[in-house]
Structures are given as C-alpha cells and as structure tokens.
C-alpha positions as a Python dict, from the first residue, in 0.01 Angstrom:
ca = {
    (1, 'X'): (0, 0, 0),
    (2, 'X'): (90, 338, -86),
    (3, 'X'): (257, 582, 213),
    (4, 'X'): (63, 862, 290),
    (5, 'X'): (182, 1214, 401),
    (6, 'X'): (-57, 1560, 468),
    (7, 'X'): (115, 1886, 604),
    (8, 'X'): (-85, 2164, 724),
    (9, 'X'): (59, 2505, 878),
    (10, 'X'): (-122, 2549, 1173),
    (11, 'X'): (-155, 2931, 1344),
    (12, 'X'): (-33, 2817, 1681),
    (13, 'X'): (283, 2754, 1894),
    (14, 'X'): (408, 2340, 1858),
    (15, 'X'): (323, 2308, 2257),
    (16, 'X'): (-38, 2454, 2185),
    (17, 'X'): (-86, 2214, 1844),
    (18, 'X'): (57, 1895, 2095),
    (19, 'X'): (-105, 1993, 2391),
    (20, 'X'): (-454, 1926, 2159),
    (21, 'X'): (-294, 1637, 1966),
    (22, 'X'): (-214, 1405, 2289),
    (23, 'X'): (-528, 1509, 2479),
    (24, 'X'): (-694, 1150, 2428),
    (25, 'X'): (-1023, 1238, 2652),
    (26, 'X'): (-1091, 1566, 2455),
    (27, 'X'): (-1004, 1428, 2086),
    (28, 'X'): (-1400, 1352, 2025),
    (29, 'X'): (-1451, 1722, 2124),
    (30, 'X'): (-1241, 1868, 1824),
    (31, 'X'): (-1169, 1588, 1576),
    (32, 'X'): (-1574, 1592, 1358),
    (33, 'X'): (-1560, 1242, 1268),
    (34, 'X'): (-1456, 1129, 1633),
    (35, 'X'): (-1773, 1008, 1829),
    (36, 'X'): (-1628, 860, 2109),
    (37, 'X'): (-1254, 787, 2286),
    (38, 'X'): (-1198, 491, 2531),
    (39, 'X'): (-902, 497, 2721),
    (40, 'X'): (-744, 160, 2716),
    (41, 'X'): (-462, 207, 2944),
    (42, 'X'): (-437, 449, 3236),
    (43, 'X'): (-174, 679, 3347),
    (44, 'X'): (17, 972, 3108),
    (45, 'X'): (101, 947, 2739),
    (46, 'X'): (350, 734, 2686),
    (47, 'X'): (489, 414, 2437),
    (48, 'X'): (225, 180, 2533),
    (49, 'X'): (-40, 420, 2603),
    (50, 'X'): (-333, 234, 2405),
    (51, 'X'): (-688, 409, 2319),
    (52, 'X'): (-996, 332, 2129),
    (53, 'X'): (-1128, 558, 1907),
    (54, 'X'): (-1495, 542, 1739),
    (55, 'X'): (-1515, 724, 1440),
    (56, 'X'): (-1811, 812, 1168),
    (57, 'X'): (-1785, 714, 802),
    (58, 'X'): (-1948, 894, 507),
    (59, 'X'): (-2253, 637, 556),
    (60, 'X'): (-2293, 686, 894),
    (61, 'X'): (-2206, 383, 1014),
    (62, 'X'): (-1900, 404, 1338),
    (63, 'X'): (-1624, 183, 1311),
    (64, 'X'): (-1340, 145, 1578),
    (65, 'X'): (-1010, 156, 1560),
    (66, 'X'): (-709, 138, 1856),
    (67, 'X'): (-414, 289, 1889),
    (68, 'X'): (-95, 189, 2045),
    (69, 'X'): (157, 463, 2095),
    (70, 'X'): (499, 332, 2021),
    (71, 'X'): (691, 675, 2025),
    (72, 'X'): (630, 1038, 2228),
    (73, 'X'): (902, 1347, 2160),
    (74, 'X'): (727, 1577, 2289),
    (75, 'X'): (588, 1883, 2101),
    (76, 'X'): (773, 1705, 1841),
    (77, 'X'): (653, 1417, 1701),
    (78, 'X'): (411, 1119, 1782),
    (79, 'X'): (388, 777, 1615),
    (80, 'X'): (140, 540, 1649),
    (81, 'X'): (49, 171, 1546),
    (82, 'X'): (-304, 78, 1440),
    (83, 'X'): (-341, -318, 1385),
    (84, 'X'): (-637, -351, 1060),
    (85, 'X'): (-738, -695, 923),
    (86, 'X'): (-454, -836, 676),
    (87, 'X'): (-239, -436, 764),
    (88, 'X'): (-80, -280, 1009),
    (89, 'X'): (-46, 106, 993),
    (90, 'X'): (218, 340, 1102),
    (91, 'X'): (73, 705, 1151),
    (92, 'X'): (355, 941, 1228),
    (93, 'X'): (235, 1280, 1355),
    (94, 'X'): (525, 1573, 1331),
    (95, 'X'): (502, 1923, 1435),
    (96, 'X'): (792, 2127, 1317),
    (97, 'X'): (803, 2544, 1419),
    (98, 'X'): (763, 2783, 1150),
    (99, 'X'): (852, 3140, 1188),
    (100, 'X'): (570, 3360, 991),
    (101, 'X'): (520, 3721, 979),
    (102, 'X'): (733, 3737, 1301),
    (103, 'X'): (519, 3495, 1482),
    (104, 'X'): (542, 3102, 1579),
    (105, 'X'): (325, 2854, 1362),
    (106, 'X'): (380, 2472, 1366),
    (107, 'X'): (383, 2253, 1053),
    (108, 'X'): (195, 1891, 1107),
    (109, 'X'): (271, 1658, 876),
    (110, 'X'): (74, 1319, 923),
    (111, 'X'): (209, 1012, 737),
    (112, 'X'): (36, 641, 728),
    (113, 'X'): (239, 362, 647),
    (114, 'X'): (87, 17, 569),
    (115, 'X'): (243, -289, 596),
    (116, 'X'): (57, -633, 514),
    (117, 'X'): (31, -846, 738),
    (118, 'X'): (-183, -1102, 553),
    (119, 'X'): (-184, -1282, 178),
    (120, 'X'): (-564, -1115, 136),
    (121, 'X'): (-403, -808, 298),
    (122, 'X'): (-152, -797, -43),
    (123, 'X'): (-431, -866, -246),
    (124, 'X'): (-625, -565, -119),
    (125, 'X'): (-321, -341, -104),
    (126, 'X'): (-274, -437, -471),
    (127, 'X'): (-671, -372, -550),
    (128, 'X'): (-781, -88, -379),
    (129, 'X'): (-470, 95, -258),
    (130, 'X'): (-493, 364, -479),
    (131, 'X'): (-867, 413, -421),
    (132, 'X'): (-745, 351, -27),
    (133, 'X'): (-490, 624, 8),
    (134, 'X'): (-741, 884, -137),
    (135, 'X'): (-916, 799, 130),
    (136, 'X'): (-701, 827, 396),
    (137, 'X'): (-581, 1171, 227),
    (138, 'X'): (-889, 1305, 269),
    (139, 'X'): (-927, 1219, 605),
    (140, 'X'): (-578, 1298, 725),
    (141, 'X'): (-690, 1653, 535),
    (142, 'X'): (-1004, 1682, 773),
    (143, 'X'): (-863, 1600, 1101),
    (144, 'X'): (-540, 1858, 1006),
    (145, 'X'): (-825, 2054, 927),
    (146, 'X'): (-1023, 2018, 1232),
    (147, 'X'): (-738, 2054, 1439),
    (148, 'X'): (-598, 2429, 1313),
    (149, 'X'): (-952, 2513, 1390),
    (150, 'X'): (-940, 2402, 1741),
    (151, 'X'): (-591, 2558, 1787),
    (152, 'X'): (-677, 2895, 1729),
    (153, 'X'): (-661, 3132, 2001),
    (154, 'X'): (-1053, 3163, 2132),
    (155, 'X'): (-1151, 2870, 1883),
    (156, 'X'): (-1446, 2685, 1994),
    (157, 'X'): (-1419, 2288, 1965),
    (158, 'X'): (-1548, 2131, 1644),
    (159, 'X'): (-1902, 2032, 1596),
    (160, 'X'): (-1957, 1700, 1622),
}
C-alpha cells in the first residue's frame, strides 16, 4: 500500500498544536468524525499508552479503531500503530516550528504507512490501494483541518 503524508501550517505555537494532539479524553470534542474515545490504558502518554477511538464514516455507520503509541518526543513528534485486518499502519504525527510574519506557527505533517500483514491483505493493497490512500488523504486533510480550527486562540471545539 501506498505511504501517505498531509502537512498543514497550523496558526499556533508546537506546545499549543501537541497539547490538543495528545489530549486523548478531549479528541472527540475537536476531531468531527470522532464520536467517542476509550481509554485503554491508564496513566500519562507514553509508548504503550493504548486508546480506542470510534469514528463516523461517510454512511454513517462508526467503526473502531485502537491505537498503540509506540513513540512520544514531545511537542515534536508522535507515532502510532493501528493493527487492521490483513495491515498494520504506522501514523507518524510531526510538528515542526515555523517562523511567519514574526510569529510562531507549527507545521503537522501526518504520514500512514501500511504494511501487510496477511496474503488477502496484499491482495487488497494491490486492489484498492490507490482508491485507499485517497481515502485516507482526505481524512488525514479533515482531522489537520479540524485541528488548526481548534488551535486557534478563542476557537471553539469542532461540531460533532
């Protein structure tokens, strides 16, 4: 399966942009297609910190999906596993400062990697990756999307 990479300059300092980003409780309050977070492992953010999150498609319908964070540099960069049937996906989340107009902005690039992990899951990969990266373009676009708009200074939280 293709990689997939999104970067979006975001008007806000890297420690406002992470602060948002690793607040698992409050990510169905800012990310639109988030219904619902379930905290699979207690304590701070760190490798091993695992999460549930539910999450609306186009139709409607909510599917799951967990995440198991496997690396934490803070107001850096975060990278996450997410086991699928026949892949496993590597999202990398990195926030990089960028000096604008003499003000701080951060740069957040998300990048999916997918590795099969099945026979059917090459199959697919071969199919529908094309179709399957759009997809996951477009939603990495959203959720950059719907998180400048939460970072803003006096932004209220996404509707859900």
């Amino acid at each position: 399966m293709p990689t997939v990479a999104v970067t979006q300059l975001i008007e806000a300092s890297a420690v406002d942009v992470w602060r948002l980003l690793v607040d698992l409780p409050a990510r169905a309050d800012w990310l639109s297609t988030v219904g619902a977070v379930e905290l699979l492992t207690p304590g701070r953010l760190a490798p091993g910190t695992t999460w549930r999150e539910t999450r609306l498609r186009p139709d409607g319908s909510a599917q799951a999906e967990d995440f198991v964070v496997l690396e934490v540099v803070p107001s850096r960069r975060l990278v996450l596993s997410s086991p699928g049937i026949g892949v496993d996906y590597r999202i990398t989340w990195t926030l990089r400062t960028v000096r604008r107009r003499c003000r701080a902005h951060t740069a957040v690039t998300v990048r999916q990697e997918a590795t099969p992990t099945a026979p059917y899951g090459r199959v697919v990969a071969l199919l529908f990756g094309g179709l399957a990266a759009r997809a996951v373009e477009a939603a990495f676009r959203r959720d950059l999307a719907d998180l400048a708009r939460a970072a803003r200074p006096s932004a209220p939280a996404a509707a859900a």
